[in-house]
Rosetta silent file (secondary structure, phi, psi, omega in degrees, C-alpha in Angstrom):
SEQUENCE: XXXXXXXXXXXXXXXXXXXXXXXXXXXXXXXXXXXXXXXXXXXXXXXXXXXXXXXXXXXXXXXXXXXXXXXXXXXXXXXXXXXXXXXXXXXXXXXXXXXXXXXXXXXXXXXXXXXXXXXXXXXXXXXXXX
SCORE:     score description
SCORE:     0.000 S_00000001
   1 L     0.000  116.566 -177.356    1.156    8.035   27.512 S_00000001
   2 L   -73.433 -174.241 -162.523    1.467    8.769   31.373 S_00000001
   3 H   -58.008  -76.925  177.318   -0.798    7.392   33.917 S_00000001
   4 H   -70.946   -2.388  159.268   -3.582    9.897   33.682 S_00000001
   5 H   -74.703  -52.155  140.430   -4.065   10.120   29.847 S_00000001
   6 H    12.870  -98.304  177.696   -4.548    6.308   30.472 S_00000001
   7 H   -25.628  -59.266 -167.641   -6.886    6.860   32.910 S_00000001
   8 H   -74.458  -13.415 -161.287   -8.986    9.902   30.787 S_00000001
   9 H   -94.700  -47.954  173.403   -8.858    7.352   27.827 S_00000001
  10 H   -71.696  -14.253  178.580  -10.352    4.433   29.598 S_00000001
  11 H  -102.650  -52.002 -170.295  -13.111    6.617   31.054 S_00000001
  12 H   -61.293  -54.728 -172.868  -13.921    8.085   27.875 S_00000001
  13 H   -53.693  -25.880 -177.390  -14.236    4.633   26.059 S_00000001
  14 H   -55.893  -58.557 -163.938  -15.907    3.129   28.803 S_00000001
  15 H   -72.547  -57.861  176.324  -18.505    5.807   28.735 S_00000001
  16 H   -67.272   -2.464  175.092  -18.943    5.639   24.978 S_00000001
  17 H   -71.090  -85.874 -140.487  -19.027    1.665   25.441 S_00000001
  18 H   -58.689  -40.119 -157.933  -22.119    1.466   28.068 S_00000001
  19 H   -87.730  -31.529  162.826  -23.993    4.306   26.404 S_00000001
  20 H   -32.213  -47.645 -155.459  -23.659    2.315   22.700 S_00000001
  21 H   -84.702  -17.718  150.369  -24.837   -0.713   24.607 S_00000001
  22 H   -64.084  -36.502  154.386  -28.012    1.326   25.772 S_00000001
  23 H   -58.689  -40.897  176.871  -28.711    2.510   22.833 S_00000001
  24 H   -49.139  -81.032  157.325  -28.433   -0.972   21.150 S_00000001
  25 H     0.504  -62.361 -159.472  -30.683   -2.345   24.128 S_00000001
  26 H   -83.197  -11.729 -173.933  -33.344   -0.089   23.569 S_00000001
  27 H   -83.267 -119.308 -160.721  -33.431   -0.542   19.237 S_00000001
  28 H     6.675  -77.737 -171.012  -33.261   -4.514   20.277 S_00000001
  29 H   -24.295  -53.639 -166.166  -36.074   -3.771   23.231 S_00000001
  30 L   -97.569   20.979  175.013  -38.212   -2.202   20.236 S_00000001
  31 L    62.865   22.308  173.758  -37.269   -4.874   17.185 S_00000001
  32 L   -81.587  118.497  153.382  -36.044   -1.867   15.076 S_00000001
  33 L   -48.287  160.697  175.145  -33.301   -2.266   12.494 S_00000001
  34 H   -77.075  -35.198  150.447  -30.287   -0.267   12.357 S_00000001
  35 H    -5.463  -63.470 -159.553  -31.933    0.518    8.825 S_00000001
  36 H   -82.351  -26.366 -176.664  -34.966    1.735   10.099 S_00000001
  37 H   -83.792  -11.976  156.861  -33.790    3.730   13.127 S_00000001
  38 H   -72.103  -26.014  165.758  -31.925    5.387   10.644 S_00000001
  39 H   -74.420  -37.545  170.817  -34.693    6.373    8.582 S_00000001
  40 H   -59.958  -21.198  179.387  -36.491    7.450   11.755 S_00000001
  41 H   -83.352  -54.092  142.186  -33.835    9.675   12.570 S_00000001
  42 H     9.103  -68.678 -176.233  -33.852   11.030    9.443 S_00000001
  43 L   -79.675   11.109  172.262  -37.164   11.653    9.271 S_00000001
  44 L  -121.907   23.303  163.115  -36.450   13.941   12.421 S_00000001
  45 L    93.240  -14.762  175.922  -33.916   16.387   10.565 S_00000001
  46 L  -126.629   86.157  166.062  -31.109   14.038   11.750 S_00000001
  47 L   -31.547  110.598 -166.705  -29.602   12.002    9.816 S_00000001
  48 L  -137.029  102.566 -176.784  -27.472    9.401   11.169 S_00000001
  49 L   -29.855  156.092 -178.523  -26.235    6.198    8.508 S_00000001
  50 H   -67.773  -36.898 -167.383  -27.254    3.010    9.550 S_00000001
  51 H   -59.450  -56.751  179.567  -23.148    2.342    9.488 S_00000001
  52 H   -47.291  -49.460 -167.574  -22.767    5.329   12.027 S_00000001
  53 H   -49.765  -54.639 -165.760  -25.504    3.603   14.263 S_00000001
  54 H   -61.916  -31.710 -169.032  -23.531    0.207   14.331 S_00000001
  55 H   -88.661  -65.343 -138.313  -19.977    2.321   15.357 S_00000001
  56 H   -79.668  -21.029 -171.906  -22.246    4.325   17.973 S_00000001
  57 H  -108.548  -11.401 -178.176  -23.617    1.156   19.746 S_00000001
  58 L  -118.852   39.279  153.581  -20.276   -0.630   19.497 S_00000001
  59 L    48.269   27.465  161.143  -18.718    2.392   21.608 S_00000001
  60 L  -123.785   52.094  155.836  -15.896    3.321   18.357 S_00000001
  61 L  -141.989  156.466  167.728  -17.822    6.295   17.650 S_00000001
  62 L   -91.152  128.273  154.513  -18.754    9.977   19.575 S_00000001
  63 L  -128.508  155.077 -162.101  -22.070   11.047   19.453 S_00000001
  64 L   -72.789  168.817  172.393  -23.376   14.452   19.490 S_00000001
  65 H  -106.048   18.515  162.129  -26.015   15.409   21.633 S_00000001
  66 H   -79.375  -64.794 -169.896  -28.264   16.119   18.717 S_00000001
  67 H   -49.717  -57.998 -164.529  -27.849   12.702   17.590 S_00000001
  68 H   -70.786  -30.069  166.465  -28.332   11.097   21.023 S_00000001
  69 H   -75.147   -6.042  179.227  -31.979   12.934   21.482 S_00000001
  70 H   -85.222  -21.057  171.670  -32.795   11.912   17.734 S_00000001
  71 H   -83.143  -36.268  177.595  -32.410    8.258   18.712 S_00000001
  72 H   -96.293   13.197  155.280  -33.939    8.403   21.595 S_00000001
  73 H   -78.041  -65.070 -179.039  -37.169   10.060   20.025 S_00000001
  74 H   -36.126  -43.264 -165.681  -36.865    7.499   17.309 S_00000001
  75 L   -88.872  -16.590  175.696  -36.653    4.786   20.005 S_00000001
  76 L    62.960   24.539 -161.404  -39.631    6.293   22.297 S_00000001
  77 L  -101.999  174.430 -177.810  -36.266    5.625   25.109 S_00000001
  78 L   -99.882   64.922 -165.772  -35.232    7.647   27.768 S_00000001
  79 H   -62.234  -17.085 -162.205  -31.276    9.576   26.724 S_00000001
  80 H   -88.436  -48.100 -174.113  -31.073   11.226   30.076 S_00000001
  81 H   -71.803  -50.924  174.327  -30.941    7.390   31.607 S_00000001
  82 H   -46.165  -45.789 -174.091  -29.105    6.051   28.937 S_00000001
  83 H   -78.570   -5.057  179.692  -26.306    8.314   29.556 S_00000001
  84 H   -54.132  -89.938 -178.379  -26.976    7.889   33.757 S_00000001
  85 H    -8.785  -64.096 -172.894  -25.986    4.325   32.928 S_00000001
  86 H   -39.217  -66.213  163.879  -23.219    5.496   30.910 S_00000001
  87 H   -79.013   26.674  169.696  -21.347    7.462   33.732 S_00000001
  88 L   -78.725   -1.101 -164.748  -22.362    5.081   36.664 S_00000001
  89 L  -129.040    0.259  172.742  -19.260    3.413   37.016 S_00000001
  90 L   -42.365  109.413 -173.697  -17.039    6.677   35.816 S_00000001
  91 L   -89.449   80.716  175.918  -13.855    6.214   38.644 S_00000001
  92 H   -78.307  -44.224  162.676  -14.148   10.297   38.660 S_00000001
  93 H   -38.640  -51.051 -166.779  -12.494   10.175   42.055 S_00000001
  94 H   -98.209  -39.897  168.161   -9.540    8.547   40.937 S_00000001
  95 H   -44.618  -27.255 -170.541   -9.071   10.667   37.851 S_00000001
  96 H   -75.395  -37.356 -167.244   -8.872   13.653   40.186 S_00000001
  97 H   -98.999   15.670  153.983   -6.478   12.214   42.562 S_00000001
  98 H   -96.086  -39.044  162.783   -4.022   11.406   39.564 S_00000001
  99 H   -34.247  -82.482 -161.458   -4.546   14.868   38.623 S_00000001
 100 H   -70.720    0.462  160.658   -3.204   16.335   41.971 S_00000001
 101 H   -71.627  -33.871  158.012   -0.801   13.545   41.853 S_00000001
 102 H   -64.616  -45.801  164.285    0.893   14.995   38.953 S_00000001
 103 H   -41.619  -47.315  174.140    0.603   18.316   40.184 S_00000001
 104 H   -77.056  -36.915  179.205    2.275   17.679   43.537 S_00000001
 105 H   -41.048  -43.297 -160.955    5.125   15.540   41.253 S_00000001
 106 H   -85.778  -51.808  165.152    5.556   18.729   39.118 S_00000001
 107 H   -35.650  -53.022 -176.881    5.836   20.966   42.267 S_00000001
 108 H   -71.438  -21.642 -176.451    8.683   18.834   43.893 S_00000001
 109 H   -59.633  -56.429 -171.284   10.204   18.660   40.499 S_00000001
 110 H   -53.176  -48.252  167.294   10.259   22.283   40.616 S_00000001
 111 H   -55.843  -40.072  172.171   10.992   22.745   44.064 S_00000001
 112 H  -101.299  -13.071  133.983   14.601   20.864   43.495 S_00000001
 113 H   -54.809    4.177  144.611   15.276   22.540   40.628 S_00000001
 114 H   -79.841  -79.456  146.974   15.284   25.283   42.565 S_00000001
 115 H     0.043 -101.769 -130.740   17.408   23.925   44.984 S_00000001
 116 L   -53.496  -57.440 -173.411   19.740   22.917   42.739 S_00000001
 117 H   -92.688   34.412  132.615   20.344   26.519   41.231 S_00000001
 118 H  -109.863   33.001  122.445   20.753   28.404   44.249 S_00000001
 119 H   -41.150  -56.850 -166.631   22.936   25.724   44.909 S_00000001
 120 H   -69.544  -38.303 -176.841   24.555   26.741   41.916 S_00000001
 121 L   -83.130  -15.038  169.407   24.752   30.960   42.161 S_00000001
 122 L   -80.787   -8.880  160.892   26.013   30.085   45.611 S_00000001
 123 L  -110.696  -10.547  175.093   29.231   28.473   44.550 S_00000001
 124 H   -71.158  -67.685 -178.462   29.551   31.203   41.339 S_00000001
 125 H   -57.010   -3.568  162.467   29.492   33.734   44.216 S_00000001
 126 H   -72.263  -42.604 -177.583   31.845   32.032   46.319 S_00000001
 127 H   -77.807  -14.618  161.335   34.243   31.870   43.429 S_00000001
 128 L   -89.952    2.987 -168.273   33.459   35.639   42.507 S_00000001
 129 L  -118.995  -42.455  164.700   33.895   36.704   46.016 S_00000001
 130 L   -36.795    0.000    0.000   37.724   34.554   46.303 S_00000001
């Protein structure tokens, strides 16, 4: 795994860590089991296991964005802030500038492999023109 798959890996977990621990926060905030907020979701067309809840607040789950407005109607919370939270600390910056670091790497790569074969058709034609 290079540098920037790293990088995109650690931002996505990151992001599903903080927004788990906002969602937990706000079930905690309102004394709700993961039980119950599961039946409340439920009872809003979306089911989501209590078991799912517990992987979704302890960031080793994805959640949909169905899911994430069924909790936070169940929760009376605020999903546009939970997910603020989520990306405040997203190093977006520095993913980009490994991006065009790898880009210019693959360019220079390219660039002497170039080199190298007209390096190369320039000695066959010296030896076809001898």
């Amino acid at each position: 795994m290079d540098e920037l798959e790293q990088q995109q890996h650690e931002w996505r977990d990151g992001n599903l860590e903080r927004l788990g621990n906002s969602i937990a926060t706000a079930r905690s905030i309102k004394g709700v089991s993961r039980l119950k907020l599961s039946e409340a979701t439920s009872a809003l067309g979306v089911p989501i296991h209590r078991v799912a809840i517990a992987k979704i607040e302890n960031g080793e789950r994805d959640i949909t964005v169905t899911e994430l407005v069924a909790l936070s109607v169940a929760l009376d919370s605020d999903w546009a802030d939970w997910l603020a939270k989520a990306v405040d600390r997203v190093p977006i910056e520095k993913l980009a500038l490994l991006r065009i670091d790898q880009q210019i790497d693959a360019l220079r790569v390219s660039q002497i492999e170039k080199q190298e074969m007209i390096k190369s058709l320039r000695a066959q034609r010296k030896k076809l023109e001898a």
